[in-house]
MOPAC internal coordinates of N, CA, C and O (Angstrom, degrees):
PM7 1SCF
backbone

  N    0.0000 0     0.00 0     0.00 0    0    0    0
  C    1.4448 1     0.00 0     0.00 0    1    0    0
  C    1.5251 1   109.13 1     0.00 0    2    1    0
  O    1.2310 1   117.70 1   -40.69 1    3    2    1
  N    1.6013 1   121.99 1   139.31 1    3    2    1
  C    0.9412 1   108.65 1   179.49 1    5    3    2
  C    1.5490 1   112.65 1  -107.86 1    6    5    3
  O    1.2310 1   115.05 1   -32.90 1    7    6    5
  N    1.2202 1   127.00 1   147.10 1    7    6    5
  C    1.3388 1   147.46 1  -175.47 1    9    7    6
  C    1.7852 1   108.67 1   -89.22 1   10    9    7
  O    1.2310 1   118.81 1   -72.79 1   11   10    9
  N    1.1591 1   119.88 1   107.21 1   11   10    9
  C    1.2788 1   133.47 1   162.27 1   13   11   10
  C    1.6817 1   131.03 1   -70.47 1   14   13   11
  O    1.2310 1   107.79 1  -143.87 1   15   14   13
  N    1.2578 1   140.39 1    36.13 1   15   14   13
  C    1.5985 1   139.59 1  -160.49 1   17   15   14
  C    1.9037 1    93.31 1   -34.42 1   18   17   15
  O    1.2310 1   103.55 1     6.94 1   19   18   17
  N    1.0996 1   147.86 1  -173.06 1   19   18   17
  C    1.1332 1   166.93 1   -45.73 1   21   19   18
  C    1.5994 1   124.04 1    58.79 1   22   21   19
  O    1.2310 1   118.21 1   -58.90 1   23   22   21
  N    1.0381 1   121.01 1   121.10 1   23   22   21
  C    1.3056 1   137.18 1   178.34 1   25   23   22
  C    2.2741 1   115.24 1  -125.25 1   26   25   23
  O    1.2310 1   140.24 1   -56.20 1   27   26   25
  N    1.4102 1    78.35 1   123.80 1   27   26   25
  C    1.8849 1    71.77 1   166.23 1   29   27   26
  C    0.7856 1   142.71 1   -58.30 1   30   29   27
  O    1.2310 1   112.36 1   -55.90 1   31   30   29
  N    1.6024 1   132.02 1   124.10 1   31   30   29
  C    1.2823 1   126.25 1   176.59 1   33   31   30
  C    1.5528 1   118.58 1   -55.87 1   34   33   31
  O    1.2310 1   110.09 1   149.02 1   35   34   33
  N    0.9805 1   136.22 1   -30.98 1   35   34   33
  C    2.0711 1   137.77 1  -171.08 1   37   35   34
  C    1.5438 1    76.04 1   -81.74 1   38   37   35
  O    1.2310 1   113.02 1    92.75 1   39   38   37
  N    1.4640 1   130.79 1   -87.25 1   39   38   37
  C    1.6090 1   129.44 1  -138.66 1   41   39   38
  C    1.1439 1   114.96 1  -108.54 1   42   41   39
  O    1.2310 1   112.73 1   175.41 1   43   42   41
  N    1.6231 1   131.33 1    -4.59 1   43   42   41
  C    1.4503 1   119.98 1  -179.66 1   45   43   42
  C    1.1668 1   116.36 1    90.10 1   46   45   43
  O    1.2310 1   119.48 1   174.50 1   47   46   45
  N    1.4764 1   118.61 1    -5.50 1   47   46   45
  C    1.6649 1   110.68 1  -150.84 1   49   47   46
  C    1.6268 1    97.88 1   -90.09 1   50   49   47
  O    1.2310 1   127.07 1   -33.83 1   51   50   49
  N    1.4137 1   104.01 1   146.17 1   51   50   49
  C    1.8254 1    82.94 1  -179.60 1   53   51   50
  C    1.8496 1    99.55 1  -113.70 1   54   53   51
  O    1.2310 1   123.68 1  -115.80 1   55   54   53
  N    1.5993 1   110.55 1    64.20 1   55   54   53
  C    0.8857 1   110.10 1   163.69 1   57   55   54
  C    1.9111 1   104.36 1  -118.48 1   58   57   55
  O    1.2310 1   138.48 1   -75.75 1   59   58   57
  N    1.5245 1    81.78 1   104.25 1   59   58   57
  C    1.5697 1    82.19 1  -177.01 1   61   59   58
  C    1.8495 1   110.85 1  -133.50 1   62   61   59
  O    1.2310 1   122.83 1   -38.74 1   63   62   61
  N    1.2772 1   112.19 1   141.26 1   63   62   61
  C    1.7310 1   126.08 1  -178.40 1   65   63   62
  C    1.8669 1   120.82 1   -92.09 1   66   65   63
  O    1.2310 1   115.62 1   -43.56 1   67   66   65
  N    1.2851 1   125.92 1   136.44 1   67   66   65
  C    1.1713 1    97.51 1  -160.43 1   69   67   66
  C    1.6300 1   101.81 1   -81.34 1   70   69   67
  O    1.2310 1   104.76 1   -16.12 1   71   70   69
  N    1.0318 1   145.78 1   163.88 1   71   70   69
  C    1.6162 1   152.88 1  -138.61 1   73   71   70
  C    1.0485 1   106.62 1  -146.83 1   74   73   71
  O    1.2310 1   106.16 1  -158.08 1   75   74   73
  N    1.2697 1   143.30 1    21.92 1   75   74   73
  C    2.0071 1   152.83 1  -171.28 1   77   75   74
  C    1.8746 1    91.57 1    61.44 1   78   77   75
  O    1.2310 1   128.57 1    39.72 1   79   78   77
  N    1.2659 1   101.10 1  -140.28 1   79   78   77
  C    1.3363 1    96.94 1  -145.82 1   81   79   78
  C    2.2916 1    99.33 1  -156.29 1   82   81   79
  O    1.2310 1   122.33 1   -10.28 1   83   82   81
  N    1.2734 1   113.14 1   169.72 1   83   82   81
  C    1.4086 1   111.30 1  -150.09 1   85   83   82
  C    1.2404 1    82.42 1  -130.23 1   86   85   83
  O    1.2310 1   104.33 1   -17.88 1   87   86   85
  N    1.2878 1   146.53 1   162.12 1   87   86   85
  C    1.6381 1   147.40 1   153.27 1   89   87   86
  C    1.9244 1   102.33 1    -4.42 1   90   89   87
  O    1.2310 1   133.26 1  -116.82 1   91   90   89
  N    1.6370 1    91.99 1    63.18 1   91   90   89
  C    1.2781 1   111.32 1   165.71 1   93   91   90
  C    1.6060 1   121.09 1    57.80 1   94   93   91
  O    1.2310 1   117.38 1   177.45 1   95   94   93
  N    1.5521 1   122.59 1    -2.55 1   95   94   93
  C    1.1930 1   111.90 1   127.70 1   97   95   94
  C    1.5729 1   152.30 1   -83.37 1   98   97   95
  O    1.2310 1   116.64 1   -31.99 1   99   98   97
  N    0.8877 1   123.99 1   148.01 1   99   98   97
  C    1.5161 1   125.52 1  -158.69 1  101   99   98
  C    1.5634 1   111.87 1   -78.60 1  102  101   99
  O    1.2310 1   124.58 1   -48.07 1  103  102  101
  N    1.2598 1   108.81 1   131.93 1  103  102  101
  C    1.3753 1   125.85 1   176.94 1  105  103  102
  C    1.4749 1   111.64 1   -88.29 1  106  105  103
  O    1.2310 1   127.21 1   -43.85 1  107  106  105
  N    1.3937 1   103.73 1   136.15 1  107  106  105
  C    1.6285 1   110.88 1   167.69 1  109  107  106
  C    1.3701 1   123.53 1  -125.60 1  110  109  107
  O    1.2310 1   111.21 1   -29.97 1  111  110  109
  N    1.3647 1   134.16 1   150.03 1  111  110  109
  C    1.5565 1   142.03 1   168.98 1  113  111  110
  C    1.4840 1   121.99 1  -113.88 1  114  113  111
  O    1.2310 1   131.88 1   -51.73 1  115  114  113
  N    1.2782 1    94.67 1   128.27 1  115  114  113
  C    1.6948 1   109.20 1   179.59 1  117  115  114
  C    1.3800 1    93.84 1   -67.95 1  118  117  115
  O    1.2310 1   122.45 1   -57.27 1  119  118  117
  N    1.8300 1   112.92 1   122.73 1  119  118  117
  C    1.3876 1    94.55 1   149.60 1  121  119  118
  C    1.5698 1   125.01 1  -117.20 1  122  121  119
  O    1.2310 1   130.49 1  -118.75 1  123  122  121
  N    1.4846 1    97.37 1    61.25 1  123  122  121
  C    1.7012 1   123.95 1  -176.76 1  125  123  122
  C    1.4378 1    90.51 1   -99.29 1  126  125  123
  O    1.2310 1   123.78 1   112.58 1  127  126  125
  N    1.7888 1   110.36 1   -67.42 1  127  126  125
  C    1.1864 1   128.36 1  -151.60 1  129  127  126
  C    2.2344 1   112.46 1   -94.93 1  130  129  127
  O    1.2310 1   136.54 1   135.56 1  131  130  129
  N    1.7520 1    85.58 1   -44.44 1  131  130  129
  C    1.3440 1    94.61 1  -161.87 1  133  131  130
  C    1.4270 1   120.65 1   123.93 1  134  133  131
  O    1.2310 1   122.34 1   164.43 1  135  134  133
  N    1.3931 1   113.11 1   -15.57 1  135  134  133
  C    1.4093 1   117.57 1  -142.01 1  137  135  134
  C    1.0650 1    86.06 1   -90.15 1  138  137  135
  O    1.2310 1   117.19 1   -26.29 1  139  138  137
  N    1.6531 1   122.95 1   153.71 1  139  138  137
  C    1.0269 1   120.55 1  -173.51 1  141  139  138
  C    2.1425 1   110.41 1  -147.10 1  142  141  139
  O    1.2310 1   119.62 1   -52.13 1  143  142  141
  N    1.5972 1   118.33 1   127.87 1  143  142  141
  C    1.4566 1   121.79 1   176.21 1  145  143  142
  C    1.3003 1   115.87 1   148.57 1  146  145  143
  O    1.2310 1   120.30 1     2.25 1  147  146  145
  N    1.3673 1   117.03 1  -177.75 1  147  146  145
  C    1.4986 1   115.51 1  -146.38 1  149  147  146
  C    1.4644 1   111.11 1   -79.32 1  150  149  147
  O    1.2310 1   116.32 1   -39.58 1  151  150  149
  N    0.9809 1   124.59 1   140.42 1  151  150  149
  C    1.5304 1   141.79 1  -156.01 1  153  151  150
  C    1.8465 1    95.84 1  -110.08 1  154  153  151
  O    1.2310 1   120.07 1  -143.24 1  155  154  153
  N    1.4510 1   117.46 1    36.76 1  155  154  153
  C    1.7615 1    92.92 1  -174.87 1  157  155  154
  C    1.5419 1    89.95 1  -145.58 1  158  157  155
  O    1.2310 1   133.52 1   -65.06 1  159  158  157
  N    1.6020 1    91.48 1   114.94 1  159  158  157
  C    1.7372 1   111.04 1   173.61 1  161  159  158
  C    1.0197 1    92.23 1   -11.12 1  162  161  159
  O    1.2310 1   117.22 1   -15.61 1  163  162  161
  N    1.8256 1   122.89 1   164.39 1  163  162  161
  C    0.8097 1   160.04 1   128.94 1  165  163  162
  C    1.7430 1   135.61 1   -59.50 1  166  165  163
  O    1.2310 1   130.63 1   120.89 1  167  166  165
  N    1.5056 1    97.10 1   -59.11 1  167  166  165
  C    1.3105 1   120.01 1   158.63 1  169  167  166
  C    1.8897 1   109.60 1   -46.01 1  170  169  167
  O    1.2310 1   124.04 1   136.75 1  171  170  169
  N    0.8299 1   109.86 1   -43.25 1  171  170  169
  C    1.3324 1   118.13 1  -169.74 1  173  171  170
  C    1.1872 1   123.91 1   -84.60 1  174  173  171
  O    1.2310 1   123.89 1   171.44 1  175  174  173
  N    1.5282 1   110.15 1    -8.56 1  175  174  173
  C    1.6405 1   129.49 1  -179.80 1  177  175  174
  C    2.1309 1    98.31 1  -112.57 1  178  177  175
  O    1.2310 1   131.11 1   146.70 1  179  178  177
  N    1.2338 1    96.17 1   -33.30 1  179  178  177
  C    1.7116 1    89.66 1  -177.47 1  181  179  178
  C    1.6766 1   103.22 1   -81.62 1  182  181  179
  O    1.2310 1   123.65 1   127.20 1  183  182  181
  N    1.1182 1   110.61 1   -52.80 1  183  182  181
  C    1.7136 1   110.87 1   154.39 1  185  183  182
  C    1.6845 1   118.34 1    -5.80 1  186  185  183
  O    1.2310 1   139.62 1   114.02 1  187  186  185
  N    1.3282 1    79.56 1   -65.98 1  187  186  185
  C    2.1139 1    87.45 1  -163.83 1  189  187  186
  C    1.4788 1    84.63 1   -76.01 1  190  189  187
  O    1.2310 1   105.19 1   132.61 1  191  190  189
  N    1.3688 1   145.01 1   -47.39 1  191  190  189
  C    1.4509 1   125.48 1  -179.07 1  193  191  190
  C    1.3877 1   114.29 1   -54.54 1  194  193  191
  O    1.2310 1   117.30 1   129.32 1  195  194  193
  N    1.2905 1   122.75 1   -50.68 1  195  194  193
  C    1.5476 1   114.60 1  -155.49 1  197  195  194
  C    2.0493 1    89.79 1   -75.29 1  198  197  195
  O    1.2310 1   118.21 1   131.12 1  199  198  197
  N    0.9759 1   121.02 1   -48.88 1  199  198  197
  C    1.3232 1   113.33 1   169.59 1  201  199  198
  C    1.5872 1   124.97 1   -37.05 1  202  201  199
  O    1.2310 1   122.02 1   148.31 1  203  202  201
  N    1.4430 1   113.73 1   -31.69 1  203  202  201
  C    1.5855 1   114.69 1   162.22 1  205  203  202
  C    1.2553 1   118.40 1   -85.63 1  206  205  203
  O    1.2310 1   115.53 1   145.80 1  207  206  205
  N    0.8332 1   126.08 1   -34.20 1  207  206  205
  C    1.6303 1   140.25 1   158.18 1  209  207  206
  C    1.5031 1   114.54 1   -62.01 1  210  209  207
  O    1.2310 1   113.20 1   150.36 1  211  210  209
  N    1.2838 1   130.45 1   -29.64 1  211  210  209
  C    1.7031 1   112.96 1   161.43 1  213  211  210
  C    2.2166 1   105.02 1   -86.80 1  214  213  211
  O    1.2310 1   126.29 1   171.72 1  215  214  213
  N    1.4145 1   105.51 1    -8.28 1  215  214  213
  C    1.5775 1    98.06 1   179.89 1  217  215  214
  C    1.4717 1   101.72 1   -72.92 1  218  217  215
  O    1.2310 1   125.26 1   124.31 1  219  218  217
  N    1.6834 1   107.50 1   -55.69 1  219  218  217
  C    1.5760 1   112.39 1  -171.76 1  221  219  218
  C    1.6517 1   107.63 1   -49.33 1  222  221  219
  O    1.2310 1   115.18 1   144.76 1  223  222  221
  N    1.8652 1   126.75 1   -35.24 1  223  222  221
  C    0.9396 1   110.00 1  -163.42 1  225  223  222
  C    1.6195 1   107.39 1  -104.87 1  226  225  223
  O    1.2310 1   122.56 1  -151.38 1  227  226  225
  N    1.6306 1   112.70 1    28.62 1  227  226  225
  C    1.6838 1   110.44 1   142.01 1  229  227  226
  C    1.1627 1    91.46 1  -110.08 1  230  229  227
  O    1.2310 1    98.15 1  -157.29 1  231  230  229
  N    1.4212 1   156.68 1    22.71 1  231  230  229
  C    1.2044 1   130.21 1   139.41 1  233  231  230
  C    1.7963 1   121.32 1   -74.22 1  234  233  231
  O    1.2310 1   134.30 1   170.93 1  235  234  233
  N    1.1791 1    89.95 1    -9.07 1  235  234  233
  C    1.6869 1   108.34 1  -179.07 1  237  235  234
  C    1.1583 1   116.37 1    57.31 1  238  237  235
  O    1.2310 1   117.18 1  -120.65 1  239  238  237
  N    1.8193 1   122.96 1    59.35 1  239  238  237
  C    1.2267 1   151.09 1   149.66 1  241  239  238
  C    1.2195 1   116.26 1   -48.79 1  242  241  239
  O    1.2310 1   118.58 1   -46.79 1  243  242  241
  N    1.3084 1   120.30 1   133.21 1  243  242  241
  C    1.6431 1   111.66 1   153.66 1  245  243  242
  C    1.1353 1   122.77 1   -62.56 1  246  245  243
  O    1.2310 1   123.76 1   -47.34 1  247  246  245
  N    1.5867 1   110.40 1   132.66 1  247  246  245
  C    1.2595 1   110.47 1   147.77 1  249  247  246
  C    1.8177 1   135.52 1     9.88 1  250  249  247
  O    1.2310 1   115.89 1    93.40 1  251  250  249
  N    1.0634 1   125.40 1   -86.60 1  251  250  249
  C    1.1732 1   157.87 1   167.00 1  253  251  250
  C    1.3464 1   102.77 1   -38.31 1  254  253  251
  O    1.2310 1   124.58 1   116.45 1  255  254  253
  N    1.3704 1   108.81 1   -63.55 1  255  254  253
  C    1.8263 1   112.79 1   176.70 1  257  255  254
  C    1.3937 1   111.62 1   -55.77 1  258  257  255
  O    1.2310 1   122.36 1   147.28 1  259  258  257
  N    1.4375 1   113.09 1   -32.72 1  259  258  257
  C    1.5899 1   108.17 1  -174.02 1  261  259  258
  C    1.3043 1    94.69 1   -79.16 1  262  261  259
  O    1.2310 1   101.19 1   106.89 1  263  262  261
  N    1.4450 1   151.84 1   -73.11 1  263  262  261
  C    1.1535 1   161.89 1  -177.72 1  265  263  262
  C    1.9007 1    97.05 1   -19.40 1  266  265  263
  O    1.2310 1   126.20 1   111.40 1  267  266  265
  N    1.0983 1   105.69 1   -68.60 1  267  266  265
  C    1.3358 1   109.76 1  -169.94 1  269  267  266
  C    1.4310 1   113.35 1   -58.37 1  270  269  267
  O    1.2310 1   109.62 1   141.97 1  271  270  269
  N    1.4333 1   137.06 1   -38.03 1  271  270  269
  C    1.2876 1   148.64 1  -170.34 1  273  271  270
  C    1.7100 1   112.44 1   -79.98 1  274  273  271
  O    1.2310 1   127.66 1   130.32 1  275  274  273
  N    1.9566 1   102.86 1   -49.68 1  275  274  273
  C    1.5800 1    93.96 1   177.82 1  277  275  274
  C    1.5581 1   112.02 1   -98.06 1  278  277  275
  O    1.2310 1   121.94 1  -167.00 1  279  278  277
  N    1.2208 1   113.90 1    13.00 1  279  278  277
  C    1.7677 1   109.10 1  -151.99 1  281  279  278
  C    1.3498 1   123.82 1    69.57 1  282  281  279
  O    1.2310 1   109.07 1   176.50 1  283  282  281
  N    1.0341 1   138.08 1    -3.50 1  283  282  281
  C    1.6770 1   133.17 1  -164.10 1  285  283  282
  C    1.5431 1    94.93 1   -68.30 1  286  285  283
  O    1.2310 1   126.14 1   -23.49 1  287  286  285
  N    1.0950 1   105.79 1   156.51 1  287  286  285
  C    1.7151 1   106.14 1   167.40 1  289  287  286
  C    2.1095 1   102.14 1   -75.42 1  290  289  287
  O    1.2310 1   130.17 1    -6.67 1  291  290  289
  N    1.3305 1    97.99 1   173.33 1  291  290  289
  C    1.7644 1    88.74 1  -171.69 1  293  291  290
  C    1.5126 1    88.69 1  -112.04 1  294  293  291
  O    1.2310 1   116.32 1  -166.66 1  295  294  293
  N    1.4726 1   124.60 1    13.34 1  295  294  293
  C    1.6900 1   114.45 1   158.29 1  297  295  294
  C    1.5118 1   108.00 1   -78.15 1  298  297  295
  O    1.2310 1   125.73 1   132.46 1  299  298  297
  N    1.5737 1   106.59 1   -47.54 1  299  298  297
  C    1.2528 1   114.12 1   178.20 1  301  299  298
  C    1.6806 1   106.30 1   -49.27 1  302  301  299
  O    1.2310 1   109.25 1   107.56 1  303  302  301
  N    1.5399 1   137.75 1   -72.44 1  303  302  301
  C    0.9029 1   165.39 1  -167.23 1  305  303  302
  C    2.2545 1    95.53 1   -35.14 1  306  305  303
  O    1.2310 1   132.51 1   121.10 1  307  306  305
  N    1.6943 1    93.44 1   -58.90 1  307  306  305
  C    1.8775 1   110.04 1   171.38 1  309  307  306
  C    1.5654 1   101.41 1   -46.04 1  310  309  307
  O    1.2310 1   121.24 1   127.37 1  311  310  309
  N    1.2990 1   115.24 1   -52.63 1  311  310  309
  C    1.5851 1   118.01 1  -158.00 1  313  311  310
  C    1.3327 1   107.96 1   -65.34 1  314  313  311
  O    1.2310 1   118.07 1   144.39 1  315  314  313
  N    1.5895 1   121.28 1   -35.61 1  315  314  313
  C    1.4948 1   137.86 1  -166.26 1  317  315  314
  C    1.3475 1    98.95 1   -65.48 1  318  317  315
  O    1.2310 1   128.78 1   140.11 1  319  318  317
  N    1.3920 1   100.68 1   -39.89 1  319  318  317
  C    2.1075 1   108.99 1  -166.72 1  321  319  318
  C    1.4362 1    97.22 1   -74.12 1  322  321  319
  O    1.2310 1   116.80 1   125.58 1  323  322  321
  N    1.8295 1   123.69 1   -54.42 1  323  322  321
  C    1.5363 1    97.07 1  -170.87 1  325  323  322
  C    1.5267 1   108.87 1   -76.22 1  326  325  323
  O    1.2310 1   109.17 1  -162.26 1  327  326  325
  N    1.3615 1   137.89 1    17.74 1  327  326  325
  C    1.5280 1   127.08 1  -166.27 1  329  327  326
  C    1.2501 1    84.79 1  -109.84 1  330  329  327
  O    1.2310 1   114.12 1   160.62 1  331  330  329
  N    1.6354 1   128.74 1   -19.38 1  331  330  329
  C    1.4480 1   119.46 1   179.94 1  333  331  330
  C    1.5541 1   114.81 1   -97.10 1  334  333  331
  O    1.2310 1   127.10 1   145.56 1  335  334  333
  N    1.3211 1   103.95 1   -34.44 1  335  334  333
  C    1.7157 1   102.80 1  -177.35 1  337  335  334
  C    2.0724 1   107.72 1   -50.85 1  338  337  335
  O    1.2310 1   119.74 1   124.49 1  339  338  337
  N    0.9451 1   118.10 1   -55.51 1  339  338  337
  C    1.6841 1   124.36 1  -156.19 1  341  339  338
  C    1.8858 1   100.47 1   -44.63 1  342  341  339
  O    1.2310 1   137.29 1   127.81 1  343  342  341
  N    1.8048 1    84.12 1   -52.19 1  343  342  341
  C    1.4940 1    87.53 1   168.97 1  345  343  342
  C    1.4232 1   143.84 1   -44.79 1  346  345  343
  O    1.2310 1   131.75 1   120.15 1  347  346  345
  N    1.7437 1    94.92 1   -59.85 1  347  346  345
  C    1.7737 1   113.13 1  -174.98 1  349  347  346
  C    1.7436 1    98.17 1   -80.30 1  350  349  347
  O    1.2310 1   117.01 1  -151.29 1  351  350  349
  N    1.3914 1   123.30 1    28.71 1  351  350  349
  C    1.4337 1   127.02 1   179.24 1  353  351  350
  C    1.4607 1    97.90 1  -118.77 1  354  353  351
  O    1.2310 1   119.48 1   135.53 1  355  354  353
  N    1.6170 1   118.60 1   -44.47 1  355  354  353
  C    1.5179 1   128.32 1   178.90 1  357  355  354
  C    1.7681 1    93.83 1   -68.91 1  358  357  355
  O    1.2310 1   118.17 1   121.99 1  359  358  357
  N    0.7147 1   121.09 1   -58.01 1  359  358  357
  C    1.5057 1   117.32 1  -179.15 1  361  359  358
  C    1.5449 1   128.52 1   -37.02 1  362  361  359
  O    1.2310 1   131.21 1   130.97 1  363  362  361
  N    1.4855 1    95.98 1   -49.03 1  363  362  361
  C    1.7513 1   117.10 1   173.41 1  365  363  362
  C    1.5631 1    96.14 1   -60.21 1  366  365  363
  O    1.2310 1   125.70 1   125.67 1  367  366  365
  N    1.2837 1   106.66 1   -54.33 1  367  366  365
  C    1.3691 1    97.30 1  -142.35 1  369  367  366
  C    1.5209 1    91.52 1   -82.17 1  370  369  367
  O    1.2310 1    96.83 1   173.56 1  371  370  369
  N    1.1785 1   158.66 1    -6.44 1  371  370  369
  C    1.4988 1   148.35 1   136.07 1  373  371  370
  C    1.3610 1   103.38 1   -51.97 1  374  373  371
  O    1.2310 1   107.35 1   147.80 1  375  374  373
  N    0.7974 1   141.18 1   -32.20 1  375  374  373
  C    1.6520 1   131.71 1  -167.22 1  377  375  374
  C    1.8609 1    96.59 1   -81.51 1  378  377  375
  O    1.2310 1   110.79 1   178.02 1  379  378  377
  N    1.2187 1   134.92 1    -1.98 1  379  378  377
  C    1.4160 1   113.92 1  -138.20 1  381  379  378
  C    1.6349 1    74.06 1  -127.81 1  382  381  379
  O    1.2310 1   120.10 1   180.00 1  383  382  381

């Protein structure tokens, strides 16, 4: 089994209570500080989105459909396509 520690963001203290929970992640409270909210990277939650969001867009989804399915905004979703096109164009064009 693996063991997760949590630590507070204000004080470090890893005395923390679980606090119910937010769109089904779980809330925690320092009871060092008081402080109280969700303890789960960020990086690690936009990660697993943009990773469904570059699958849907070799499935060659619209726009709109991806937006609606993972939440991403569909500016965000535009930006992903030109930061990916320059590349998967350098790529072709060595392969050819």
């Amino acid at each position: 089994m693996v063991t997760t520690i949590h630590y507070c963001a204000k004080c470090t203290s890893d005395q923390l209570r679980r606090n119910g929970s937010k769109q089904g992640q779980p809330k925690y409270q320092c009871k060092a500080c008081g402080y109280q909210g969700l303890f789960v990277p960020a990086a690690v939650r936009k990660a697993a989105q943009y990773a469904q969001v570059d699958a849907l867009l070799l499935e060659r989804n619209s726009q709109r459909s991806i937006a609606r399915v993972t939440g991403v905004a569909r500016r965000t979703i535009a930006k992903r396509i030109k930061k990916s096109s320059p590349a998967s164009a350098a790529t072709a064009s060595l392969a050819a």
